[in-house]
C-alpha positions as semicolon CSV with decimal commas, in nm:
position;residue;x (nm);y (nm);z (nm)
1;X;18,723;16,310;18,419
2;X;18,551;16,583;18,229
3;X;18,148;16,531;18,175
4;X;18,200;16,607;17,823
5;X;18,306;16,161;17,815
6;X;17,931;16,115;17,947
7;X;17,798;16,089;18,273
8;X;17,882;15,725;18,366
9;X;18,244;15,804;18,234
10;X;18,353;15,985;18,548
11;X;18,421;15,599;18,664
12;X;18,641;15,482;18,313
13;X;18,944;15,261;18,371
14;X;18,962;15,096;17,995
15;X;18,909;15,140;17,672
16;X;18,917;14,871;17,410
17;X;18,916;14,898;17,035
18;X;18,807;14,686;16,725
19;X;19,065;14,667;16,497
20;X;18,994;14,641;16,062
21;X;18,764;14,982;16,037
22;X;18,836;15,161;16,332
23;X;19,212;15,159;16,445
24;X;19,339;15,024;16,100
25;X;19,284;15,071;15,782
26;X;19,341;14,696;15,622
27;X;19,108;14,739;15,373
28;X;19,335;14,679;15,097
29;X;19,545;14,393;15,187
30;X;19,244;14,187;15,318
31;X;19,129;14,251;14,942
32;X;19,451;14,104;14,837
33;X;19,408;13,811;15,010
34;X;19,014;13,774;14,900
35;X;19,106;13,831;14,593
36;X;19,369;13,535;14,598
37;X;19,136;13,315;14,703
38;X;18,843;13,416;14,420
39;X;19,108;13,378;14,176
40;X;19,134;12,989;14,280
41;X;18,767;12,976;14,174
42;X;18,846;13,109;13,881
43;X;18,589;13,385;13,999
44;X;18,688;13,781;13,859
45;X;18,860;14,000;14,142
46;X;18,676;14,210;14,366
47;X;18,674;14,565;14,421
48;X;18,758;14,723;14,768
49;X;18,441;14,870;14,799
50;X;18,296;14,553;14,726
51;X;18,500;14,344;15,013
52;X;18,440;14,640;15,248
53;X;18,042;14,519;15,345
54;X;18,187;14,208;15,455
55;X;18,412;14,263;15,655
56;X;18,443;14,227;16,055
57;X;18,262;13,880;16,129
58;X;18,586;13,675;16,090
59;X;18,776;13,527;15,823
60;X;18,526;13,233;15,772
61;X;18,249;13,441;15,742
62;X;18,434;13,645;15,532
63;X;18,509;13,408;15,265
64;X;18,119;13,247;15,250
65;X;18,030;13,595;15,151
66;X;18,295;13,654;14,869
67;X;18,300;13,271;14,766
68;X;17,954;13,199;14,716
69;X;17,841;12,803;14,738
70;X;18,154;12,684;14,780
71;X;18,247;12,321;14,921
72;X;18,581;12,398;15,028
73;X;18,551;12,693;15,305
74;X;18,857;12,540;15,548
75;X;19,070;12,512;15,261
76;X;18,991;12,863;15,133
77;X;19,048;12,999;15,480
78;X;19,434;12,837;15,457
79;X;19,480;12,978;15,188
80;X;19,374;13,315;15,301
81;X;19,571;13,290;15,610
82;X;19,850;13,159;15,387
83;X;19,870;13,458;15,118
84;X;19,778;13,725;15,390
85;X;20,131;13,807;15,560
86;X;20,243;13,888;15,203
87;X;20,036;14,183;15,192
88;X;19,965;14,272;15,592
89;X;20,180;14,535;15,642
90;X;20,171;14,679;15,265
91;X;19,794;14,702;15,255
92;X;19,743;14,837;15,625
93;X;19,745;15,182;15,763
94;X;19,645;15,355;16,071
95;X;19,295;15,534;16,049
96;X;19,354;15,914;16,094
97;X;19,394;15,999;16,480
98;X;19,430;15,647;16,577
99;X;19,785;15,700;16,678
100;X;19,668;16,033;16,844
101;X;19,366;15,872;17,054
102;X;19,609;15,598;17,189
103;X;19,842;15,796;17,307
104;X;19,625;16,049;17,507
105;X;19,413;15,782;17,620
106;X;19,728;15,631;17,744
107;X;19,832;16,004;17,900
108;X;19,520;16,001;18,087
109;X;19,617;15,688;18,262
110;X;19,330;15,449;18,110
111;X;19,428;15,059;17,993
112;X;19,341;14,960;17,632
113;X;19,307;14,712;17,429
114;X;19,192;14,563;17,115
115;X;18,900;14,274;17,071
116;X;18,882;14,180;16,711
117;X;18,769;13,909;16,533
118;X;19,099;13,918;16,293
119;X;19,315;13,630;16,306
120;X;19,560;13,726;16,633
121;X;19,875;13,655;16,433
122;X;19,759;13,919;16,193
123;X;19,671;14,166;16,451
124;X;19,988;14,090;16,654
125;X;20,162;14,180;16,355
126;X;20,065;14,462;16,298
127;X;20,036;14,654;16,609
128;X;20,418;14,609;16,649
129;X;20,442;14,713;16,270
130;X;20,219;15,045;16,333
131;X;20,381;15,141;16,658
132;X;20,092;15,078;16,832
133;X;20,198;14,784;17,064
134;X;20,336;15,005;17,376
135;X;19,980;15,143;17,390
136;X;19,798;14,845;17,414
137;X;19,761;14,638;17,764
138;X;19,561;14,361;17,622
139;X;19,506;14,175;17,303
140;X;19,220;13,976;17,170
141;X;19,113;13,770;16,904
142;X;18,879;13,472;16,815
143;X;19,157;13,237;16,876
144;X;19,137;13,341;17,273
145;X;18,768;13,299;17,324
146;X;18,520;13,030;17,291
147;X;18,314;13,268;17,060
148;X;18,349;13,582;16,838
149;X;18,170;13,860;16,779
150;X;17,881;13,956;16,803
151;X;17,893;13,725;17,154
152;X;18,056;13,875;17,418
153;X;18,317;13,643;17,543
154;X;18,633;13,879;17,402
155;X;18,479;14,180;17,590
156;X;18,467;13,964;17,895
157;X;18,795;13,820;17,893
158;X;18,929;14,197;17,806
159;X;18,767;14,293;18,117
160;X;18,899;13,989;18,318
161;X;19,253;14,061;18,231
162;X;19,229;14,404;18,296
163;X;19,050;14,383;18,645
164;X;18,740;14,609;18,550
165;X;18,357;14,578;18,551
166;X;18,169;14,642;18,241
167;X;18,032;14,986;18,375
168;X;18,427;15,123;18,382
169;X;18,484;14,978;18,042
170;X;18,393;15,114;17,685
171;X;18,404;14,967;17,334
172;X;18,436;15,163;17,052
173;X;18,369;15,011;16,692
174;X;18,280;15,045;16,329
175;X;18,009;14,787;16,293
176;X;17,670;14,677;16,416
177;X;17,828;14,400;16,491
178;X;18,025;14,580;16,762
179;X;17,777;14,762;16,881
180;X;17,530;14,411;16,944
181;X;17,877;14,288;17,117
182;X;17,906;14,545;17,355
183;X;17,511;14,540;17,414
184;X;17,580;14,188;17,503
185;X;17,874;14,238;17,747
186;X;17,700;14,532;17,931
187;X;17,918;14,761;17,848
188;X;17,913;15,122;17,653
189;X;17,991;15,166;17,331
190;X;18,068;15,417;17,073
191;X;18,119;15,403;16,713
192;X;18,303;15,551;16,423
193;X;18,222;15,545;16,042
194;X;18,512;15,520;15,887
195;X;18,485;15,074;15,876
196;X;18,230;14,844;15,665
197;X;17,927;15,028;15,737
198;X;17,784;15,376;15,668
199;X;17,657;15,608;15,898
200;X;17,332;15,592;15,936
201;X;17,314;15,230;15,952
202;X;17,501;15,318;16,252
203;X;17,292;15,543;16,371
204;X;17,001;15,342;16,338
205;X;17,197;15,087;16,595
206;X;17,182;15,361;16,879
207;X;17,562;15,363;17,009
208;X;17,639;15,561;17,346
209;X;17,775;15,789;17,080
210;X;17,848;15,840;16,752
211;X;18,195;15,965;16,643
212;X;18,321;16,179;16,310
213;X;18,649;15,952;16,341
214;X;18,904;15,908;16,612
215;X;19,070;16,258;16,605
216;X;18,721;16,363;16,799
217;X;18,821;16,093;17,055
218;X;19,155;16,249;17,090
219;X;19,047;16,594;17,133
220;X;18,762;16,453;17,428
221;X;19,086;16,289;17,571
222;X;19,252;16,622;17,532
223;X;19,024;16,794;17,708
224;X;19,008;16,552;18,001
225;X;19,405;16,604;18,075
226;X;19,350;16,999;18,038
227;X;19,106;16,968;18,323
């Protein structure tokens, strides 16, 4: 491997991805759904931008945020989960270079794999909607582990299924939250700001490394099978 991946990177045998903010863009169908479930509040609809901030820490945490003092959380979170599939694969995209990054990280012979604190159905879904699923050698979600994010039990069970340490693994994310995962698990971590939080709260976090988006991944990558 090229030292332009970091020094420790010579020894990289996996890569593993968040999903909402970094490889996909679901931004506007988990709206949809939010929005659904304000509307049973009779509460007014709220922006994307809005949602955005509170996004990543799972659906339950989600809906505390956007459903303020409400008595019914397990009942809005059914009927999230309910409403969702009607606007999964409407409201998601792949980020730009996403499909790019998978595909040379695959070319260079490295296993990857998502750990993501959306519901597993949902992200099951959609990587065989997106084309993404003959990329992918594992799949995680909060359904699989005893704890989510920010602990760092879907890391470890990544690297369990995969046969690596944590020193030939790397996590790349959009949040703090990811970053304090990784941290956890022992293992690197970069980050890209194209999810629920700006840049230089990411900064401020002190990932491995801080990406423009994933095109800049794929050109690394690119530059590793040229060498």
């Amino acid at each position: 491997m090229s030292q332009s991946l970091l020094p420790w990177a010579e020894n990289l045998r996996a890569v593993l991805f968040d999903f909402d903010g970094t490889l996909g863009d679901s931004y506007p169908a988990i709206t949809a759904s939010v929005n659904h479930v304000r509307a049973r509040h009779g509460l007014p609809p709220m922006s994307e931008a809005e949602v955005r901030p509170h996004v990543g820490r799972g659906a339950a945490n989600l809906l505390q945020q956007i459903v303020p003092n409400s008595t019914t959380l397990e009942e809005d979170v059914a009927a999230y989960r309910a409403h969702h599939p009607s606007v999964l694969h409407a409201g998601t995209r792949l980020m730009p270079g996403a499909m790019e990054a998978l595909r040379t990280l695959s070319q260079n012979g490295l296993q990857v794999g998502i750990c993501s604190n959306k519901p597993i159905a949902f992200t099951r879904d959609l990587i065989a909607f997106l084309g993404i699923e003959p990329y992918l050698h594992v799949v995680l979600g909060p359904e699989d582990v005893a704890k989510p994010k920010p602990d760092p039990d879907m890391l470890c069970e990544a690297m369990i299924r995969l046969k690596v340490s944590a020193k030939e693994t790397l996590y790349i994310g959009d949040m703090v939250v990811d970053i304090q995962t990784a941290r956890a698990a022992n293992v690197a971590v970069w980050v890209v700001p194209t999810g629920s939080e700006d840049i230089e709260t990411l900064r401020r976090a002190q990932p491995n490394r801080l990406l423009r988006d994933l095109y800049e991944l794929a050109d690394i990558e690119k530059e590793n099978l040229s060498n």
